[in-house]
C-alpha positions in Angstrom: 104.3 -143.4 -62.7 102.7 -146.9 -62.7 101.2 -148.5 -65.8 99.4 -151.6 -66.2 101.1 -154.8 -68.4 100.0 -155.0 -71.9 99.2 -158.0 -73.6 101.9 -157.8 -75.9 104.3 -157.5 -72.5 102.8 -160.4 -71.1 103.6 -162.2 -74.2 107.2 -160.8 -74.0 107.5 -161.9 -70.2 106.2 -165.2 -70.9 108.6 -166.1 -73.8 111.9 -165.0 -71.4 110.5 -167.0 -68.5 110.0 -170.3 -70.9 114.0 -169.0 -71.5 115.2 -169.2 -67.9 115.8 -165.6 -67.7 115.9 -164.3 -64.1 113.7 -161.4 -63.0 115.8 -158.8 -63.3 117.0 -159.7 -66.9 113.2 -159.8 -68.0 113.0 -156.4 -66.3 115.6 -155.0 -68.4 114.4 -156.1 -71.6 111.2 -155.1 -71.9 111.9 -151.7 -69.8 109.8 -152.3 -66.4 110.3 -152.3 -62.8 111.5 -155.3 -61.6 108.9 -155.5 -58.8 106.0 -155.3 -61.6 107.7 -158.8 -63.0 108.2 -160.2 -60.1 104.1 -159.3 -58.9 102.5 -160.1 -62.4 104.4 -163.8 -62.2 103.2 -164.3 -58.6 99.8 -162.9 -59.0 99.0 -164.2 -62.7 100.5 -167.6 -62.7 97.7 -170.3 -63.2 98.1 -174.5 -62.5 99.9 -174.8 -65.9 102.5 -171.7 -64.8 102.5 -168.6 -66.3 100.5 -168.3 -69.5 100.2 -164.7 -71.1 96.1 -164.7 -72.2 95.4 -166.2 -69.1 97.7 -163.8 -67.1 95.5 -161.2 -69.5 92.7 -162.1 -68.6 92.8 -162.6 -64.7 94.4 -158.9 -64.8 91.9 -157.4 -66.3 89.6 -159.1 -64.9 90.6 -157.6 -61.4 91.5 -154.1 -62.8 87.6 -154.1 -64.0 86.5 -155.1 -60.2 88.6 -152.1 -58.9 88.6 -149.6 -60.9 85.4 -147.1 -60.3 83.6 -145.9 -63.6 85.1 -142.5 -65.6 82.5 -140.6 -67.5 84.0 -139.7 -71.3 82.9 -136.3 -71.9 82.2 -135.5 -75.6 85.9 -133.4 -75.8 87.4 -136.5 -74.5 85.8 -139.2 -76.9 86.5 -137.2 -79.5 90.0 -136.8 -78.6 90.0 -140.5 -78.4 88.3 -141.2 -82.0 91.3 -138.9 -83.5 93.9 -140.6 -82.3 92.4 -144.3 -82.6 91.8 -143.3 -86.4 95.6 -142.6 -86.4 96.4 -146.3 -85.7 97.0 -145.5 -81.7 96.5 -148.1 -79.4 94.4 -147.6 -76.8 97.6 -147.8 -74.3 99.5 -145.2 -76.5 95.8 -142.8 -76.7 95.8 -142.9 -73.0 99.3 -142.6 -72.4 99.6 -138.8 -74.8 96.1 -137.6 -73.4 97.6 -137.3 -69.8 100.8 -135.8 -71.4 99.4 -133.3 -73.2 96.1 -132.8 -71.7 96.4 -134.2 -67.9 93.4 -136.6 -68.7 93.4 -139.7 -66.8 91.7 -142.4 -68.6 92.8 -146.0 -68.4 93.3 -148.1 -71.6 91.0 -150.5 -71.0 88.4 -147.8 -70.6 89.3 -147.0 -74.5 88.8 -150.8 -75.4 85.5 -150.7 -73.8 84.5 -147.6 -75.7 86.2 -148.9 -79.0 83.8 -152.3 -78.5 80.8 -150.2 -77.6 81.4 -148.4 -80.6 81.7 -151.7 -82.6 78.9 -153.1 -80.7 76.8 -150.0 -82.4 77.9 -150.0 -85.7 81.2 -148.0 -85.6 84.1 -149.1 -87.2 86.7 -147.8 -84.4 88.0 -151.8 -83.8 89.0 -151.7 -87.3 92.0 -149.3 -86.3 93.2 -151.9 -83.7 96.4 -154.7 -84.1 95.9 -158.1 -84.7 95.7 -159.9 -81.1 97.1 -163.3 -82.9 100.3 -164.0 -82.1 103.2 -165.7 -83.8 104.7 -168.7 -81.9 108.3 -168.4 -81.7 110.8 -171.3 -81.1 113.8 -170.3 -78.6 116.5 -172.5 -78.4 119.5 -173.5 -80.2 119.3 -176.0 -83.6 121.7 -178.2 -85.1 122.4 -176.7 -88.1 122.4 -173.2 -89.3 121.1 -173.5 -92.9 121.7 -170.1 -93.9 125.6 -170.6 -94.1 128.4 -168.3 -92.3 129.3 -165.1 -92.6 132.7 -164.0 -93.1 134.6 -162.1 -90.6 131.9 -161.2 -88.6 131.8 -159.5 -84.9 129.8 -160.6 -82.2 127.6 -159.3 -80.4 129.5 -159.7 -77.1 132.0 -157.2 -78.8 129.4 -154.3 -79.2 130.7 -151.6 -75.9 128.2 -151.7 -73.4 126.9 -148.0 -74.0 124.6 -149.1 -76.9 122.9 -151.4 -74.2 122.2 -147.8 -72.4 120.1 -146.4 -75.4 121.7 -142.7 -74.3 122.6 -141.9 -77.6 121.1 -141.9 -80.9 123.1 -144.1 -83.6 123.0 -147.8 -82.7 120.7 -149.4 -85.3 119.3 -152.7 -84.9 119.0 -154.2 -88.6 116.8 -156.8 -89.9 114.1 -157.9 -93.2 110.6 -158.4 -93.3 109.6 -160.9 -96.3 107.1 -161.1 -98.8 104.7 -163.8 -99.6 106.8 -166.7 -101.3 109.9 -164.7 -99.8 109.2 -162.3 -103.2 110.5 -159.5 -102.5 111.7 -158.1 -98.8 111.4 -154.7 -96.5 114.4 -153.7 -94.9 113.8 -152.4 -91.6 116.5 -150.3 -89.3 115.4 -149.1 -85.6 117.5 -147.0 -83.3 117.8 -148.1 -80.0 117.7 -144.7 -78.1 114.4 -142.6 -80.1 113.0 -146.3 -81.6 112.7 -144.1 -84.9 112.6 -146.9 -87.7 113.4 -146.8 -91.2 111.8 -148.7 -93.9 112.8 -149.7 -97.6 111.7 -152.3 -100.1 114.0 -154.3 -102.0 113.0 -156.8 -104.7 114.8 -159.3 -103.3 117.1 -160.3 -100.1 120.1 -160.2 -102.3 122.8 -159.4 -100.5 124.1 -156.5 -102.7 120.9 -155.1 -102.7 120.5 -155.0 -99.0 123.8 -153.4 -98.8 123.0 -150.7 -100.9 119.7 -150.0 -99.4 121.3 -150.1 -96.0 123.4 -147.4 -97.2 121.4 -145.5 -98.8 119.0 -145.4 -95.6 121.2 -144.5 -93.2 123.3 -141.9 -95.5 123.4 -138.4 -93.7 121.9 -140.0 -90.6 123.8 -140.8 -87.4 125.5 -144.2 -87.6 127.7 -145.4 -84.6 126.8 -149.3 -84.6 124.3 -151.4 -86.5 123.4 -154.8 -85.4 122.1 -157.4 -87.7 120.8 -160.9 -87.0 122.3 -164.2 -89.4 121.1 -163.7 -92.3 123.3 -164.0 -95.3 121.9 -161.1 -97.0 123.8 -158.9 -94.5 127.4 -160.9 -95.8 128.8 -157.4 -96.9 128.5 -156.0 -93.5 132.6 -155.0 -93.9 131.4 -152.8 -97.0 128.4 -151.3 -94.9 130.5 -150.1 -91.7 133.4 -148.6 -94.8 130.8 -146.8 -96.2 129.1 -145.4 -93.0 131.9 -145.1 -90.9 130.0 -147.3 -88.3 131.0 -150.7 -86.7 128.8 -153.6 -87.4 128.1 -156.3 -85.1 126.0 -159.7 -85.3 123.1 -161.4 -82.1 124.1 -164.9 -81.3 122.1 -167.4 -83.8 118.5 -167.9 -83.1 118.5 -165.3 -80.6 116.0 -162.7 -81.7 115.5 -161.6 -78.3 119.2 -159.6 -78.3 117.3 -157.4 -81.3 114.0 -157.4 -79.0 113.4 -153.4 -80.7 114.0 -154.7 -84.0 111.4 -157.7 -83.7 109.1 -155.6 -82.7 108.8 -152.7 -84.3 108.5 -155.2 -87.7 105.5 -156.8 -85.2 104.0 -153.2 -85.7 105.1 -153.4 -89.7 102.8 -156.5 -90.3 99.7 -154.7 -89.2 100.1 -152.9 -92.6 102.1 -155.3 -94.3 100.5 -158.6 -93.2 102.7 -162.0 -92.9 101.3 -163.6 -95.8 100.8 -160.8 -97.8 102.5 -160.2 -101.4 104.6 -157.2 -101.4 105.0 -157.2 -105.2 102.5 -154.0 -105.6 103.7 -152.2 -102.5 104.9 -148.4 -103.6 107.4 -146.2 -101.9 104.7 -144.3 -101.1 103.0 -147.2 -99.3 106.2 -148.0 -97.7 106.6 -144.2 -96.3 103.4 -143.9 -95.3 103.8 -146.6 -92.6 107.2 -145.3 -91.9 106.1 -141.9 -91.3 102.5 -143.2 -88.9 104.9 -145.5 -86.9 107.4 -142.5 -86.2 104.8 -140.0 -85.6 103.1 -142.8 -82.8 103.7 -142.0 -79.4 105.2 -144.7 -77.4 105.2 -146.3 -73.6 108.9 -147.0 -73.5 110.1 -143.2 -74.2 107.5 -141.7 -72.0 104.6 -141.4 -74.6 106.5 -139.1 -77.0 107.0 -140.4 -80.4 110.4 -141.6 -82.0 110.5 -138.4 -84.4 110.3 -136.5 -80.8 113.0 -138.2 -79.7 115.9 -138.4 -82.5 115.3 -134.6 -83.4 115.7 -133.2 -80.0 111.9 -131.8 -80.1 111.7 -133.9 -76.7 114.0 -135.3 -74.3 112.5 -138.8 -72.8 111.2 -138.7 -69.0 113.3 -140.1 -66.2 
């Protein structure tokens, strides 16, 4: 079934157009039809070319036009309330309340409730993600700073079923830093459920990160893990020993081959801000997140949530 382009996806499309990527390969990374790419670029595409709040803007803009006005009932706002207070987009509310209770409500008729709420005191907008968004520089640079990392294995190696995301146990691997780069979370997504797992370290040391990495993904289904540059992952050979598992690295600068990884730690910094000190943040803090973002239903496995998936509760809609 058809669902409108978020904002974030419109953010996504832009940054792989600016790359030269070709419809279909835009398509395939962010998990849509390649018919919906090709219209949104035709449709939303001002003098300057394709710009994502624009394309926003003129979208919603026309959806409002069109789309005749659903009456909330009180069952339904309150459904609504619940799961905004639970961190939900208004995408991911609107997405479980036709799963589970065959209610058709658009998302942006949840914004508009959320802002009348706001609008009369309510403090549902609080529960929303920050709409500011991170520049990010795509390209190659001169010089890789961070240094090399021994006997590594490219990404171009990893087989080509982990590009499928049929099967749970191919991790993407990365670190979220604290303010002052005190202090780190480790963050490790699979690819199939998009269950992630979270762990703070004081520091990016390499041996530490190895050992959390470990400890992490101990008892849990390993078949590949792929990490991005960063030296802290330089005992990557002790990793895959330890857990049996083959470990493989993206090109340099190319975030977009860990596209699950980058953002799912998007969804991290609403709790754990960029900017933000991590130096009083508990396990229990760190859990917590863990345990709302797993427990959050989402678009790309048909609105169940990641816990859903890699237990077998749910099998994801074809």
């Amino acid at each position: 079934m058809y669902s409108h382009l978020t904002q974030d996806e419109r953010y996504q499309i832009s940054a792989y157009n600016k790359m030269g990527k070709s419809v279909t390969e835009i398509s395939l990374e962010i998990d849509r039809n390649k018919g919906t790419i090709s219209r949104e670029l035709r449709r939303n595409c001002g003098q300057r070319g394709y710009r994502p709040r624009q394309a926003h803007a003129l979208a919603t803009e026309r959806f409002q036009n069109s789309e005749k006005a659903i009456k909330l009932t009180t069952e339904t706002i309150g459904l609504i309330n619940e799961k905004i207070l639970l961190d939900w987009s208004p995408e991911q509310v609107s997405g479980r309340l036709k799963k589970d209770h065959n209610i058709s409500i658009s998302h942006e008729t949840i914004y508009q409730h959320i802002l009348e709420d706001k609008k009369n005191g309510g403090a549902l907008y609080t529960h929303l993600r920050c709409q500011k968004k991170r520049r990010k520089r795509y390209g190659t640079k001169p010089h890789d700073r961070r240094g090399q990392i021994k006997n590594k294995v490219s990404i171009e190696l990893r087989p080509k079923i982990v590009d499928e995301k049929t099967r749970i146990g191919d991790w993407e691997g990365d670190l979220v830093i604290g303010k002052n780069h005190v202090g780190a979370l480790v963050t490790l997504v699979d690819r199939k459920s998009k269950k992630v797992l979270i762990a703070k370290v004081k520091s990016k040391n390499a041996t530490r990160v190895k050992s959390e990495v470990c400890k992490m993904l101990k008892d849990k289904k390993v078949h590949t893990i792929t990490f991005d540059n960063g030296k802290e992952f330089s005992y990557h050979e002790l990793m895959a020993e330890k857990l049996d598992a083959k470990v493989y690295f993206a090109h340099a600068y190319s975030s977009y081959e860990r596209g699950l990884n980058e953002n799912t730690n998007g969804l991290i910094r609403q709790y754990f801000t960029k900017g933000s000190s991590f130096e009083n943040i508990t396990k229990e803090d760190v859990k917590k997140v863990e345990d709302t973002l797993n427990n959050r239903p989402r678009k790309g496995i048909g609105y169940c949530t990641p816990n859903e998936i890699y237990f077998g509760k749910k099998r994801i809609p074809k």
